[in-house]
C-alpha beads as a LAMMPS data file, in Angstrom:
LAMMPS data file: protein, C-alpha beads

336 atoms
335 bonds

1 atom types
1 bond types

-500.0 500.0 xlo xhi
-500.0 500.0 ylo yhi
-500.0 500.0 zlo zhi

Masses

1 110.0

Atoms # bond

1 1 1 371.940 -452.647 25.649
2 1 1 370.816 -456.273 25.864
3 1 1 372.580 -459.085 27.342
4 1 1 373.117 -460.144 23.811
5 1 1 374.771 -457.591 21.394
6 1 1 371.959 -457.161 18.788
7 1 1 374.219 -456.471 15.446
8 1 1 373.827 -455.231 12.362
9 1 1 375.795 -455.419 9.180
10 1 1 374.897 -452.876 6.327
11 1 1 376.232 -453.417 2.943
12 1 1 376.059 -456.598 1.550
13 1 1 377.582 -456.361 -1.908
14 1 1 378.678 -459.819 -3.801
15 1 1 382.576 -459.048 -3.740
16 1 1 384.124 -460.579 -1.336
17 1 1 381.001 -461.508 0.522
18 1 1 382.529 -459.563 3.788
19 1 1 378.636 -458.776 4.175
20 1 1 377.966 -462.176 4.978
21 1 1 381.587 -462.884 6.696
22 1 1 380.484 -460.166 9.227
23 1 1 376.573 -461.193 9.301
24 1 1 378.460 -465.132 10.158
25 1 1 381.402 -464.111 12.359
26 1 1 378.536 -462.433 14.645
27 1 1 376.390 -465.545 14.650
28 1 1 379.743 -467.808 15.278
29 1 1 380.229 -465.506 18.344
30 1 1 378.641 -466.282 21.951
31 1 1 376.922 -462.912 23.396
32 1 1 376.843 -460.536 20.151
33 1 1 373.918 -461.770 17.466
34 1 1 373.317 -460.332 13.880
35 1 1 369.631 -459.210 13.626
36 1 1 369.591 -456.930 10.343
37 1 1 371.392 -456.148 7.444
38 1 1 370.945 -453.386 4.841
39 1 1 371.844 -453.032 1.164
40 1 1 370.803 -450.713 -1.035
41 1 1 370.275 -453.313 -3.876
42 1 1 366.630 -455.728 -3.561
43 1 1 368.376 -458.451 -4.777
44 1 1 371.615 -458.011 -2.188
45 1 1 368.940 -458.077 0.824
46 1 1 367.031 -460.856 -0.631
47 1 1 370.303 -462.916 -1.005
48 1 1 370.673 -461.872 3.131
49 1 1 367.363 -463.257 3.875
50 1 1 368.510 -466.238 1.826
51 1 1 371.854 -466.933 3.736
52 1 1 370.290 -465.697 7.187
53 1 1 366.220 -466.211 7.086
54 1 1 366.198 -465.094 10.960
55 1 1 367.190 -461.728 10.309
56 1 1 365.657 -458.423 9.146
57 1 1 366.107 -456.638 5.607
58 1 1 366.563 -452.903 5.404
59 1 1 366.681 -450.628 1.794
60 1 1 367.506 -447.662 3.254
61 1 1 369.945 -447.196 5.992
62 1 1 368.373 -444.839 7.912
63 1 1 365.132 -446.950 8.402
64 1 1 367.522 -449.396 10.059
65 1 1 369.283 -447.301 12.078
66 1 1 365.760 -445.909 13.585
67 1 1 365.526 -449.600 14.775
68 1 1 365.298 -449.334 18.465
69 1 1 366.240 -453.522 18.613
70 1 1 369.939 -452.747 17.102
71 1 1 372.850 -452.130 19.374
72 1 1 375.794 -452.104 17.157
73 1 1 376.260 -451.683 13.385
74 1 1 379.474 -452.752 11.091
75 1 1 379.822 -450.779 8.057
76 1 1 380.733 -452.918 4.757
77 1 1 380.400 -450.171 1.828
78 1 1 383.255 -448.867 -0.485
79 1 1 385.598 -446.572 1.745
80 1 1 384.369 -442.920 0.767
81 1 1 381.747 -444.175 2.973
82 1 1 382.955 -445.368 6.176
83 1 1 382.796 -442.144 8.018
84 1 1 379.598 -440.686 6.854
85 1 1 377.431 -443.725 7.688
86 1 1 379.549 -444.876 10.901
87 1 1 379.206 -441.000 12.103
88 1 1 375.222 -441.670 11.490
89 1 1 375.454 -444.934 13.513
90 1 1 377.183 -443.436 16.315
91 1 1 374.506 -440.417 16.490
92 1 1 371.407 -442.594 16.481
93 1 1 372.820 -444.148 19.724
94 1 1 374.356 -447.421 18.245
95 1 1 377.984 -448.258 18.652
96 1 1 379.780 -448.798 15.208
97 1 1 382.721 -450.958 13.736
98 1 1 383.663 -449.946 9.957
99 1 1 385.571 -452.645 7.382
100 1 1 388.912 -451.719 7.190
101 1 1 390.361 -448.580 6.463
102 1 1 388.542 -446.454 8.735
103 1 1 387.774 -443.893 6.446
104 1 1 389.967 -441.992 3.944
105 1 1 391.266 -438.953 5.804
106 1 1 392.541 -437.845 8.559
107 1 1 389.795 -435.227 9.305
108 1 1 386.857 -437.773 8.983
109 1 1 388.838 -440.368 10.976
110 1 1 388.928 -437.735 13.914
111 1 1 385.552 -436.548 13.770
112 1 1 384.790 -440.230 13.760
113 1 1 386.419 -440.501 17.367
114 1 1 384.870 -437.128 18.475
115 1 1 381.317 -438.394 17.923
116 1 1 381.989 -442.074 19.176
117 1 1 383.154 -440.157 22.464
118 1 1 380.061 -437.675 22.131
119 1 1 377.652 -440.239 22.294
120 1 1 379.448 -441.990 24.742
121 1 1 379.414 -445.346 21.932
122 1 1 382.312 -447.373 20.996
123 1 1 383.931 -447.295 17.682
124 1 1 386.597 -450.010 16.130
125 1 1 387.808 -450.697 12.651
126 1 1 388.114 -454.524 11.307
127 1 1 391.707 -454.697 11.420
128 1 1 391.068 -458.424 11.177
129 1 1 394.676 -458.970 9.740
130 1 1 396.322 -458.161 13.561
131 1 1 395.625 -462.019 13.640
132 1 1 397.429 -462.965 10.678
133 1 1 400.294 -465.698 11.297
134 1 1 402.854 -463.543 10.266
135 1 1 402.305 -460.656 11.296
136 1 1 402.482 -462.102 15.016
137 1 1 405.566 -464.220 14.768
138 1 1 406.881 -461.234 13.269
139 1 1 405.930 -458.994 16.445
140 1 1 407.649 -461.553 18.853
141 1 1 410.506 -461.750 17.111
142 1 1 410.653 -457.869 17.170
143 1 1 409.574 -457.534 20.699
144 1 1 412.002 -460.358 22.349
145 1 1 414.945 -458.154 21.763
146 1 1 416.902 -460.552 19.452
147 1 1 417.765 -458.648 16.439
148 1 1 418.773 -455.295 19.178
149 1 1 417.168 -451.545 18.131
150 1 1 415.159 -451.909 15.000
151 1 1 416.598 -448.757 12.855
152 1 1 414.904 -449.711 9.610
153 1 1 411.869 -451.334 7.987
154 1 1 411.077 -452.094 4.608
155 1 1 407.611 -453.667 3.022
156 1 1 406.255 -454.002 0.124
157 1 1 403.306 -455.134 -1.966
158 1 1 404.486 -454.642 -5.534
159 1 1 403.446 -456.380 -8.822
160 1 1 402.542 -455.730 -12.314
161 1 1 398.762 -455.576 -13.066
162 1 1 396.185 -453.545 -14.368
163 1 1 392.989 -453.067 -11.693
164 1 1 389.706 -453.453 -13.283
165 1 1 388.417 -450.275 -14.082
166 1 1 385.172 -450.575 -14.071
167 1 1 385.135 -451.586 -9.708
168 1 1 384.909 -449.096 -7.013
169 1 1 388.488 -450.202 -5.659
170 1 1 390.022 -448.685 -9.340
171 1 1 388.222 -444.903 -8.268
172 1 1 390.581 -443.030 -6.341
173 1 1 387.499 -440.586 -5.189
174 1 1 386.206 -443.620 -3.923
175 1 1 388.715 -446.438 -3.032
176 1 1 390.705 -443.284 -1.763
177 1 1 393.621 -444.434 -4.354
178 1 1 396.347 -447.453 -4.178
179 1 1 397.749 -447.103 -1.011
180 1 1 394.073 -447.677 0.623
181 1 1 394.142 -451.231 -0.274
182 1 1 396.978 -453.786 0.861
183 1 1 398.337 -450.295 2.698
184 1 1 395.625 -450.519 5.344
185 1 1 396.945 -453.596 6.116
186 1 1 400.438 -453.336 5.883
187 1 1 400.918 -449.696 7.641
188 1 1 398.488 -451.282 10.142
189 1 1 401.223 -454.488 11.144
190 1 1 403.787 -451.603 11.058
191 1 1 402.244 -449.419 13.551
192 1 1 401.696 -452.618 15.671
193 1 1 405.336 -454.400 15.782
194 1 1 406.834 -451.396 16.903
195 1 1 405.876 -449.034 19.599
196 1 1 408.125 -445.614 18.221
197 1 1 405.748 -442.391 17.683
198 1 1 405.307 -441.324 14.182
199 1 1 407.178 -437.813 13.271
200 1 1 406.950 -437.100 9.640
201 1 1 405.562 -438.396 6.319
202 1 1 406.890 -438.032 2.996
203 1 1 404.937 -439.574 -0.159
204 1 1 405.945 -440.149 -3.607
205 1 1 403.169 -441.369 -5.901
206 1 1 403.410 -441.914 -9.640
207 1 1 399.885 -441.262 -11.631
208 1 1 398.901 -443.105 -14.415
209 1 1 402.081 -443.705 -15.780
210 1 1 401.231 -446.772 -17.383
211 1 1 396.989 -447.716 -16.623
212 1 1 395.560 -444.406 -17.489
213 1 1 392.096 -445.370 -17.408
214 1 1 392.094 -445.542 -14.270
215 1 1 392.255 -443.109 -11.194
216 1 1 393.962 -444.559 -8.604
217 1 1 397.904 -444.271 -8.934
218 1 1 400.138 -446.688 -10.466
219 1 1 402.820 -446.202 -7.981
220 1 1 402.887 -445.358 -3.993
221 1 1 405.729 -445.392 -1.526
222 1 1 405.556 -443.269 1.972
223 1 1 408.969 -443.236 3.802
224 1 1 407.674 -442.444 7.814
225 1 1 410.402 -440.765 10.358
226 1 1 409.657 -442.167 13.745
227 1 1 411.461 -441.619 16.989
228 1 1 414.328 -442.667 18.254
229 1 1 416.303 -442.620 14.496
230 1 1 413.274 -445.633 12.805
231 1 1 412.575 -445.142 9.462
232 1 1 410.068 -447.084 7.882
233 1 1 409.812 -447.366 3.742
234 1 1 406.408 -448.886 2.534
235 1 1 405.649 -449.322 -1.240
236 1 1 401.999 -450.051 -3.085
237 1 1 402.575 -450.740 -6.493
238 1 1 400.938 -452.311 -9.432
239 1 1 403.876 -451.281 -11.887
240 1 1 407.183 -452.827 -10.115
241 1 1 408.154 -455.774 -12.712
242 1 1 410.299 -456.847 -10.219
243 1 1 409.200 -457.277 -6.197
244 1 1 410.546 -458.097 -3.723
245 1 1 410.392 -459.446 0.182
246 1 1 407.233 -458.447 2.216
247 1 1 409.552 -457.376 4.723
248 1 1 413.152 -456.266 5.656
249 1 1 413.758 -455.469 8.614
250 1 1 417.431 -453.923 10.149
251 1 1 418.325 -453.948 13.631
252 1 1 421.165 -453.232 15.446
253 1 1 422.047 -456.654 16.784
254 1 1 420.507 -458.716 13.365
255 1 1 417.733 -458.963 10.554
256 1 1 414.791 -460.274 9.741
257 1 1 413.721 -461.049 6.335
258 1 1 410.339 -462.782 5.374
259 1 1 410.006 -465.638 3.257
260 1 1 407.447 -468.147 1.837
261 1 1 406.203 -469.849 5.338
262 1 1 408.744 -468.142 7.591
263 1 1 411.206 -465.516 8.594
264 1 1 414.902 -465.932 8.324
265 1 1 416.278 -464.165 11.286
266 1 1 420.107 -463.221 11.755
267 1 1 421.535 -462.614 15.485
268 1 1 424.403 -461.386 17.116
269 1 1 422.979 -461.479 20.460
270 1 1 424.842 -464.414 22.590
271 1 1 421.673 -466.110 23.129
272 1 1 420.367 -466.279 20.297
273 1 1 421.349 -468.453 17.296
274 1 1 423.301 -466.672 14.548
275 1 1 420.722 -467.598 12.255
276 1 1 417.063 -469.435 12.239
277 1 1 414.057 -470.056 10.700
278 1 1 411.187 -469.079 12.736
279 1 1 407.397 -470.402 11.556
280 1 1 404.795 -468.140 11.559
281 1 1 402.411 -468.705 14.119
282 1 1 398.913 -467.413 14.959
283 1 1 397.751 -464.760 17.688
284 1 1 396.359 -466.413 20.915
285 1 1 393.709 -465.242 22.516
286 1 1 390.880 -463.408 21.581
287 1 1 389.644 -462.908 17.890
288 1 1 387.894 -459.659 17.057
289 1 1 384.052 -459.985 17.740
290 1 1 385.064 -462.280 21.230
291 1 1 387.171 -458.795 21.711
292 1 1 383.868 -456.279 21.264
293 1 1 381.750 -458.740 23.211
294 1 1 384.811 -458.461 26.142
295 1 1 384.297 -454.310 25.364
296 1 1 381.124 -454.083 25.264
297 1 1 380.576 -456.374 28.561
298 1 1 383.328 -456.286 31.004
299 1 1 385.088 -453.525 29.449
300 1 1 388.023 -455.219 28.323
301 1 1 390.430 -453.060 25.787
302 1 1 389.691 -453.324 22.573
303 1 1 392.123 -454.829 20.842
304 1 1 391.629 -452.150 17.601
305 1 1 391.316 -448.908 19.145
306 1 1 390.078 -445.872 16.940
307 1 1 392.753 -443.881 17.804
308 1 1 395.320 -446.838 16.961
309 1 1 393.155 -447.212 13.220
310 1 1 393.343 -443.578 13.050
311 1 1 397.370 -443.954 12.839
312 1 1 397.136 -445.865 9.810
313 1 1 395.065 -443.292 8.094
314 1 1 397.650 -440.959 9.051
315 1 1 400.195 -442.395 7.169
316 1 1 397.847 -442.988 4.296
317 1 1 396.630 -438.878 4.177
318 1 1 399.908 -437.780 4.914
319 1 1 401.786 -439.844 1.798
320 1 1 399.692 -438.132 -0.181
321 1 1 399.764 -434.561 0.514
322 1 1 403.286 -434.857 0.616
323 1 1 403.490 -435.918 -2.871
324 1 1 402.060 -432.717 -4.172
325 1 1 404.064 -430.090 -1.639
326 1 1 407.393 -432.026 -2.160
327 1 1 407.923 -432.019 1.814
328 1 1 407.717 -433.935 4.881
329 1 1 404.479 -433.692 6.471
330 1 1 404.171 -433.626 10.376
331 1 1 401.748 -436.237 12.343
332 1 1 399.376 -434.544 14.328
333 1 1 398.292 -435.680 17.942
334 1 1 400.826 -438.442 18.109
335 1 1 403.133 -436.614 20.906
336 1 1 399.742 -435.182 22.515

Bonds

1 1 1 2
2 1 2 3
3 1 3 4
4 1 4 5
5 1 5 6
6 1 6 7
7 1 7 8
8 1 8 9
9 1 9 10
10 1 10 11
11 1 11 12
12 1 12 13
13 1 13 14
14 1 14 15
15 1 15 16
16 1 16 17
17 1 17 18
18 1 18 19
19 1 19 20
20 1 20 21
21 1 21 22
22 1 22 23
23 1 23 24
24 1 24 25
25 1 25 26
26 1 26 27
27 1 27 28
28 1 28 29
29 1 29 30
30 1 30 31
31 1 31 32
32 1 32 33
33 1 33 34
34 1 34 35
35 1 35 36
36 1 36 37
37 1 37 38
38 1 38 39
39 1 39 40
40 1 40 41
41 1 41 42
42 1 42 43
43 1 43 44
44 1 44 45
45 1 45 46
46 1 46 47
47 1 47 48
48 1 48 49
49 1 49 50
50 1 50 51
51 1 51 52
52 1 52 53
53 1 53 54
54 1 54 55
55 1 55 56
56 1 56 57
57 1 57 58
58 1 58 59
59 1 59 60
60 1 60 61
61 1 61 62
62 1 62 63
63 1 63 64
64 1 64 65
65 1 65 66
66 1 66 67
67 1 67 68
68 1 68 69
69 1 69 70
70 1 70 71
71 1 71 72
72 1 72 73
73 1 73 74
74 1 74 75
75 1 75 76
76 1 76 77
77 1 77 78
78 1 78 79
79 1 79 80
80 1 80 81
81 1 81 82
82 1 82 83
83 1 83 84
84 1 84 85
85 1 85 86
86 1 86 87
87 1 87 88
88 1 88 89
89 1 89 90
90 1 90 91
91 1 91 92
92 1 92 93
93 1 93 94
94 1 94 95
95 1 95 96
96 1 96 97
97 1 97 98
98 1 98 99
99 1 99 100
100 1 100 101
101 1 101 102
102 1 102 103
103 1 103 104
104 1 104 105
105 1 105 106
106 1 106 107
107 1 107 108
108 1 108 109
109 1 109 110
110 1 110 111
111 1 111 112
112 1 112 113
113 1 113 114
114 1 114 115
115 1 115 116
116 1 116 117
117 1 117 118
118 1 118 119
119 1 119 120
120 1 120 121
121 1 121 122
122 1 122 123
123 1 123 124
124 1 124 125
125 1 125 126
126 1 126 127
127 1 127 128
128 1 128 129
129 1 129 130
130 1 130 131
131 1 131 132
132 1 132 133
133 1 133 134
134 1 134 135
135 1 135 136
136 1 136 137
137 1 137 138
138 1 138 139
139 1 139 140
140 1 140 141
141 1 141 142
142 1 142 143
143 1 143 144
144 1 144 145
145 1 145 146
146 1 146 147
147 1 147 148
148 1 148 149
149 1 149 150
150 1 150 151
151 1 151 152
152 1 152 153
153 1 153 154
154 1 154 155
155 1 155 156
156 1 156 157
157 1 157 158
158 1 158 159
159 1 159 160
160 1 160 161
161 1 161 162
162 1 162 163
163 1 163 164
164 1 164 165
165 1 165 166
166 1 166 167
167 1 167 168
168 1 168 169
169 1 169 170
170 1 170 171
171 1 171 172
172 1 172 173
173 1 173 174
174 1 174 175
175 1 175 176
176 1 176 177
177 1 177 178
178 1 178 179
179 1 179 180
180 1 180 181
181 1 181 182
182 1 182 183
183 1 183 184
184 1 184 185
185 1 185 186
186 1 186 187
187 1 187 188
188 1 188 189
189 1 189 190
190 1 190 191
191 1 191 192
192 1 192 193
193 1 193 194
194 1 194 195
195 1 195 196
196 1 196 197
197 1 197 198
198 1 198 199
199 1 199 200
200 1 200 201
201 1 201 202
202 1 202 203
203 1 203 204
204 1 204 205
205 1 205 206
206 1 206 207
207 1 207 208
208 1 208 209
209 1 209 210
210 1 210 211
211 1 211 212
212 1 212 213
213 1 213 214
214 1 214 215
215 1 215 216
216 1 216 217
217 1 217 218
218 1 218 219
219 1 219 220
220 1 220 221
221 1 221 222
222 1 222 223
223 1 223 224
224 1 224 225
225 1 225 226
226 1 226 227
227 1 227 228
228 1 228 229
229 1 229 230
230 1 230 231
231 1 231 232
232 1 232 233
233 1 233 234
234 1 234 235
235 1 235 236
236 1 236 237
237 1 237 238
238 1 238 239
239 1 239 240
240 1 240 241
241 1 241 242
242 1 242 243
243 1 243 244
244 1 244 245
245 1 245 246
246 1 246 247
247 1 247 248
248 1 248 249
249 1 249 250
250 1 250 251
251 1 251 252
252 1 252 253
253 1 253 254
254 1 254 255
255 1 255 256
256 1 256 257
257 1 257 258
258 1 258 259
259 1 259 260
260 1 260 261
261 1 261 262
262 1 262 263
263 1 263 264
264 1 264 265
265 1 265 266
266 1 266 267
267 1 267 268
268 1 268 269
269 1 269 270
270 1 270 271
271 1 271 272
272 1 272 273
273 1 273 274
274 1 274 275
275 1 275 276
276 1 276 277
277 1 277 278
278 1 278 279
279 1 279 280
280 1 280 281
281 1 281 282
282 1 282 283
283 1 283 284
284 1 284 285
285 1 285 286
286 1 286 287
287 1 287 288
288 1 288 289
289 1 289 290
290 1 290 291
291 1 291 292
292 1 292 293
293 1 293 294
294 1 294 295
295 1 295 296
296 1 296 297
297 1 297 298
298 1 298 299
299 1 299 300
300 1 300 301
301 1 301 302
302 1 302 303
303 1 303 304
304 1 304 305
305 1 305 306
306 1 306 307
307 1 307 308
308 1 308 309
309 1 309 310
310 1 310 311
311 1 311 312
312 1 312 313
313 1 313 314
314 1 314 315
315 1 315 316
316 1 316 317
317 1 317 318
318 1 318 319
319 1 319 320
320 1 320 321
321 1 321 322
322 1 322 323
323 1 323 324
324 1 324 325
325 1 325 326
326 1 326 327
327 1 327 328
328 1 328 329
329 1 329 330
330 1 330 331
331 1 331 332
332 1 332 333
333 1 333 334
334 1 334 335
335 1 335 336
């Protein structure tokens, strides 16, 4: 590998433009460059050349990956195909970073890992939210002790909307269905603000109840058993009239509840006040490419570990088969 990571992003599709946040973030980022991108779509890799004239334009993914000059490419295509192109990354010899979720089952997420370790390559997943404000206020408070043994957690992401049914996101055999979205995300901060080892699953999911031209479901929740008597209750929804708090959180000492710009936190720990606002603030330290860069170079952890993004995917698979056998389902490899 060269001194500077030689990167490449491939898919560069118009929504969102994470094509070109990747492509930038790479550029923005001292030891790690972007050299190519791939898109199907002419007019996607001529918009590339446009926004970065340096680099090189591929139509076909596995004329890029046959590019000797590329160390390291980050998958941006619909989730379906996360695992099949980051398991052809990681056997032509490149190391490979998908968008967030990893992929959409468990299965693919481990054979992911296998072939990472196979070909002796790293492999992360864009978990960029582990930096959001929130989420790390809401780890400290967690982690200082103040609201005692955390016994329960509730979060949601609930509203009333019909999803466009015409975009890869509304396809369940392609978006891998509701809970794939803001669930990646939120099962993700879950899995980080607590350190308890995952036990059981059980999903309920409501189909096409009310948008039924579409395939994804209307309605997802996933209650997860963890050790030491935590139970987590997570709900994707976009037919819940009524929402409610991002999170709830019960301990045995106090609470935390989250609202606009904050987190109201109750205590009955001596020294601690009985109740406060607390800000959100944001994560110090590294941000994700400095992270791969640290990896990659002075092997530093990496801050999203593929068996850490493998967790949420878990949770995700697991929800779902549950809701069609009607029982808990057990988490492999977390007590290995």
């Amino acid at each position: 590998m060269s001194e500077t990571i030689r990167g490449a992003v491939i898919g560069y599709g118009a929504a969102f433009n994470m094509g070109n946040h990747h492509a930038r973030s790479m550029q923005d980022t001292e030891g790690i460059e972007c050299v190519a991108i791939c898109d199907l779509d002419p007019s996607r890799t001529e918009a590339a050349k446009n926004d970065h004239p340096h680099v090189r334009t591929y139509n076909d993914v596995e004329e890029l990956l046959k590019d000797n000059e590329i160390d390291l490419a980050t998958v941006v295509l619909p989730h379906n195909l996360h695992a099949p192109i980051a398991i052809q990354a990681l056997n032509a010899g490149k190391h490979a970073i998908t968008e967030k979720p990893m992929c959409i089952t468990l299965a693919e997420a481990t054979e992911m890992i296998e072939t990472a370790k196979a070909n002796d390559r790293m492999l992360s997943v864009y978990h960029n939210r582990r930096w959001d404000a929130d989420f790390w206020a809401l780890r400290e408070i967690i982690q200082s002790g103040m609201i005692g043994k955390v016994f329960s957690i509730e979060m949601r992401a609930s509203g009333y909307s019909r999803q466009n049914p015409d975009w890869w996101r509304s396809s369940k055999p392609v978006s891998g269905g509701t809970i794939y979205d803001w669930g990646a995300h939120y099962i993700d901060w879950l899995l980080n603000i607590i350190e308890n080892k995952m036990i059981n699953v059980t999903g309920f999911y409501i189909d096409n109840l009310v948008w039924d031209d579409i395939s994804n479901e209307d309605h997802t929740r996933a209650l997860i058993r963890f050790d030491d008597g935590l139970l987590a209750d997570v709900e994707f929804s976009n037919i819940a009239k009524i929402g409610g708090p991002r999170w709830k959180i019960l301990g045995s000492h106090g609470s935390v509840l989250s609202v606009d710009g904050h987190f109201k936190v109750q205590s009955e720990i001596e020294e601690y006040p009985n109740e406060q606002e607390i800000p959100h603030k944001g994560r110090p330290g590294a941000n994700f490419y400095q992270n791969i860069v640290a990896h990659l170079h002075q092997n530093e952890d990496l801050i999203v570990s593929p068996e850490s993004a493998r967790r949420v995917i878990a949770i995700m698979d697991l929800s779902e088969k549950s809701s069609k056998t009607h029982q808990a389902e057990s988490v492999p490899y977390e007590f290995d």
